[in-house]
Residue, then its C-alpha position, 0 to 999 in steps of 0.5 A: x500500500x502507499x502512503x501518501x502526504x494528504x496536505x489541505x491549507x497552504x500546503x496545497x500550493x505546489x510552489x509553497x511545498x516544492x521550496x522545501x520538499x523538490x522531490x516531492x511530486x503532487x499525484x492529484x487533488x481530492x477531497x476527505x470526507x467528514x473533515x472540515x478547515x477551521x483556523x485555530x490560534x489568535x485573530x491576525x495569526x490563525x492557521x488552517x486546521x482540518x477538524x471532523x465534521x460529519x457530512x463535510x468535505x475537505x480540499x486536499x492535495x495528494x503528495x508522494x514523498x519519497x520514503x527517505x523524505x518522511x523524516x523531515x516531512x515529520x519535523x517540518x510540521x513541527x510533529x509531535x508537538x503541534x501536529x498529530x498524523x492521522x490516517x485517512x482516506x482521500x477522493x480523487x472522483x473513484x479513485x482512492x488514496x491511503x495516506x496521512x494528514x497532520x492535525x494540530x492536536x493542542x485545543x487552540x481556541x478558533x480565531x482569524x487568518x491574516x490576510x497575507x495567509x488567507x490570500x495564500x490559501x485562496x492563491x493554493x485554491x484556485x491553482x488546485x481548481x477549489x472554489x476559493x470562496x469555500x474560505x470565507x465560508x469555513x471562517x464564517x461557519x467556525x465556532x464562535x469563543 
């Protein structure tokens, strides 16, 4: 079976993943199912988060890494302190691939992106053929603190 690197919020974005990781190659783009973007951390400093929500669909990218590239992967999502790997299943049409996702694990309280990083991730959007307005929808649908 091969594992892949399910990436969602700015690491969508070919040009932001490839300045760290030039071996790694994106296979497709797809959706989690039961998995929505939130954004956690302060207002003006908030970053993209996936958290489950049943009846949800997550955009995604689908990135093969190399096996020896794993490694670094794992330290440059500052795992295990902020982010946790899970296990998931992404939808390209039929298609299905097995691969892993990291999830920030410290209950951080909702709050705002910048606009810089919100722009990126609508930049990421539209290169991967999401509907970017699907953003402004997850900030407007977050829970309230």
């Amino acid at each position: 079976m091969e594992k892949y690197f399910i990436a969602y919020g700015t690491n969508i974005k070919v040009e932001e993943l490839s300045k760290s990781f030039p071996e790694a190659k994106i296979v497709s783009y797809g959706f989690i199912k039961n998995y929505a973007l939130e954004f956690v951390g302060y207002d003006g400093h908030a970053i993209a988060t996936a958290v489950k929500k049943r009846g949800e669909k997550l955009p995604v990218a689908i990135w093969d890494f190399p096996k020896e590239m794993r490694y670094t992967l794992t330290n440059f999502e500052p795992f295990p302190y902020l982010y946790e790997r899970k296990a998931v299943t992404a939808h390209v049409g039929k298609m299905k691939f097995r691969g892993e996702i990291y999830i920030t694990k410290q209950k951080l309280r909702h709050g705002k992106p910048s606009e810089e990083y919100l722009n990126t991730l609508k930049e990421a959007y539209v290169e991967a053929g999401f509907d970017p307005k699907m953003l402004d929808i997850a900030i407007e649908k977050q829970p309230k603190e």
